[in-house]
C-alpha positions as CSV (number, residue, x, y, z in Angstrom):
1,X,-4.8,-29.2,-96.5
2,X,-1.4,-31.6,-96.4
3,X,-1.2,-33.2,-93.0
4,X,2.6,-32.2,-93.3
5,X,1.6,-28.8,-92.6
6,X,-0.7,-29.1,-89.7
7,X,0.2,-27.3,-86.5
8,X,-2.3,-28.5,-84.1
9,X,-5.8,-29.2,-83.5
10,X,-7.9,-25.3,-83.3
11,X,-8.9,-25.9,-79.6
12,X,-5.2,-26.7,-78.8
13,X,-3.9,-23.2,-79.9
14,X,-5.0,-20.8,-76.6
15,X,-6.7,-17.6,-76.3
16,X,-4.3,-15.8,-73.7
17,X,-1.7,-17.7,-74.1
18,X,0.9,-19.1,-77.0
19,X,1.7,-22.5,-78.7
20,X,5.3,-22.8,-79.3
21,X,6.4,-24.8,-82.9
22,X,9.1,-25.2,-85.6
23,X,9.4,-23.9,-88.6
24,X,12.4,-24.5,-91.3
25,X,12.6,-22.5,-93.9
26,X,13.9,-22.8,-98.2
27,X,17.4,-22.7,-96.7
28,X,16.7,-25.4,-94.7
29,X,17.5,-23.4,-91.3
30,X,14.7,-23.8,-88.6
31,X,12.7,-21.2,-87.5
32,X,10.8,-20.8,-84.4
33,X,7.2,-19.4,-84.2
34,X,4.0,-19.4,-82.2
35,X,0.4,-19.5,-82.2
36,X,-2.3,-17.8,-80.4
37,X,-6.4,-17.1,-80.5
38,X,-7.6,-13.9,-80.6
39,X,-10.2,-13.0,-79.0
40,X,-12.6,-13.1,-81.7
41,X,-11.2,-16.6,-82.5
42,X,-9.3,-16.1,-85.0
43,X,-5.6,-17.9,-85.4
44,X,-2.6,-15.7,-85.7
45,X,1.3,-16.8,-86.0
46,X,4.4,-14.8,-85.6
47,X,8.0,-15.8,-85.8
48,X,9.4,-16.0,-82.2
49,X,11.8,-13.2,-81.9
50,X,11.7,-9.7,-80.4
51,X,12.1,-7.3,-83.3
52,X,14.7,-5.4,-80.9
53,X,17.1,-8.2,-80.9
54,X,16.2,-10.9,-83.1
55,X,18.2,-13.4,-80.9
56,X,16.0,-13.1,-77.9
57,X,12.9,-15.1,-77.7
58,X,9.4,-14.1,-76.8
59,X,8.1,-17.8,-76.3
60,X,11.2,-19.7,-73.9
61,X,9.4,-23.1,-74.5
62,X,6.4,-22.3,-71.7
63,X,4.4,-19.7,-73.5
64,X,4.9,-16.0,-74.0
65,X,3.5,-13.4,-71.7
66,X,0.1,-12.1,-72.5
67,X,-1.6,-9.7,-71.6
68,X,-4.7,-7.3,-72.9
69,X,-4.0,-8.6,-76.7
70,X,-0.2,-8.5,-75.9
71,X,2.5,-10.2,-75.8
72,X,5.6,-9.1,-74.0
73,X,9.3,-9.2,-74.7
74,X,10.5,-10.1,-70.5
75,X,13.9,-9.1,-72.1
76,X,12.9,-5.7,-73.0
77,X,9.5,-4.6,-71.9
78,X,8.5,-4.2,-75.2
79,X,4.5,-5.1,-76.2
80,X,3.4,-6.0,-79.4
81,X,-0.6,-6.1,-80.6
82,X,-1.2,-9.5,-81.4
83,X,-3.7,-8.5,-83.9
84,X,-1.5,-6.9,-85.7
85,X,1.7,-7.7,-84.8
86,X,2.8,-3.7,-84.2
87,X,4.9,-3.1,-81.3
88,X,3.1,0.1,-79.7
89,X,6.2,0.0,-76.2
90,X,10.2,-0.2,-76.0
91,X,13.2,0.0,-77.5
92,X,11.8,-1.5,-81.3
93,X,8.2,0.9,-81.1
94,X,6.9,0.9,-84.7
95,X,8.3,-2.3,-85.8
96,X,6.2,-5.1,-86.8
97,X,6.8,-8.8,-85.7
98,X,7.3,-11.0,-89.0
99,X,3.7,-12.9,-89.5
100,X,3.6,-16.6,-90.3
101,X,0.5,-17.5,-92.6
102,X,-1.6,-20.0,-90.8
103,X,-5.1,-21.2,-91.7
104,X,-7.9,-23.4,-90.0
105,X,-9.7,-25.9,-91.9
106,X,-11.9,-28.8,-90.3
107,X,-10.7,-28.1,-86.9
108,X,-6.9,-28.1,-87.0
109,X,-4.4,-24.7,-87.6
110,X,-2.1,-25.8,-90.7
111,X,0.7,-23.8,-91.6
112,X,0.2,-21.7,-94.9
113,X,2.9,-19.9,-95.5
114,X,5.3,-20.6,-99.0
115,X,8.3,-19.4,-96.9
116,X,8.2,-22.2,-94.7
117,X,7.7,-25.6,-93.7
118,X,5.9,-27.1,-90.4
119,X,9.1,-29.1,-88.4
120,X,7.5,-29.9,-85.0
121,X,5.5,-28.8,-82.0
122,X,7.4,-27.3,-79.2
123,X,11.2,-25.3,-79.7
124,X,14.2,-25.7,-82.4
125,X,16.4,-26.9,-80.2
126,X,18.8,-24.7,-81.6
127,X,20.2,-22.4,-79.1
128,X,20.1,-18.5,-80.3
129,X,21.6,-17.5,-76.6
130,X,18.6,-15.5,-75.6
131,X,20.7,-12.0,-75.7
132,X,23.7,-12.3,-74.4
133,X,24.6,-11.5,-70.7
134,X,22.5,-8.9,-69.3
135,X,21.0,-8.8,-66.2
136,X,17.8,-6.4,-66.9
137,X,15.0,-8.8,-67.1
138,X,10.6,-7.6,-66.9
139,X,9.7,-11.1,-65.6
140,X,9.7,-9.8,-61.7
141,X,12.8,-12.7,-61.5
């Protein structure tokens, strides 16, 4: 695999917990996503946006809620089956969160997706607002 594309080391991406990193895409626009372990041990990406409203983030830059196989938009309440991606609760039940192809070889979780390109570890930088103004938050804030 090109070094270009590598993500991480395999025992840096978390079971329980997501791995925030940059992606930019054939337009040149970055793109955030994350990573997580299953609990089988397998690697899955997603592109960092609830599928409710795209301009709210499920990973703020220290890791998404999880939970049960979950992860949780503390906008919305929504879950989404990180196995599959499938959000089974809230306002966007039946949508499916955009996968990012990743694979592990020789110990490290490369990017392997034609759609985009590994930026960086860690957030874009580029500020999507996080939803605008509301008030209604499920982080117990």
């Amino acid at each position: 695999m090109d070094d270009d594309a590598r993500v991480a080391d395999a025992d840096d991406v978390p079971e329980g917990e997501t791995l925030l990193f940059t992606v930019r895409d054939a337009d040149g626009e970055l793109a955030e996503a994350f990573c997580t372990r299953l609990s089988d041990g397998t690697v899955v990406a997603y592109r960092n946006y609830c599928q409710h409203w795209t301009d709210v983030r499920l990973d703020k830059g220290d890791g998404a809620r999880v939970t049960n196989g979950e992860v949780w938009c503390q906008k919305h309440g929504a879950t989404f089956q990180l196995d599959t991606g499938y959000c089974d609760f809230g306002p966007c039940e039946g949508s499916v969160m955009e996968g990012v192809d990743v694979t592990v070889v020789d110990g490290g979780v490369y990017l392997d997706d034609d759609e985009y390109a590994f930026e960086q570890l860690g957030a874009s930088g580029v500020d999507r607002g996080d939803g605008g103004d509301s008030r209604i938050d499920f982080t117990g804030n």
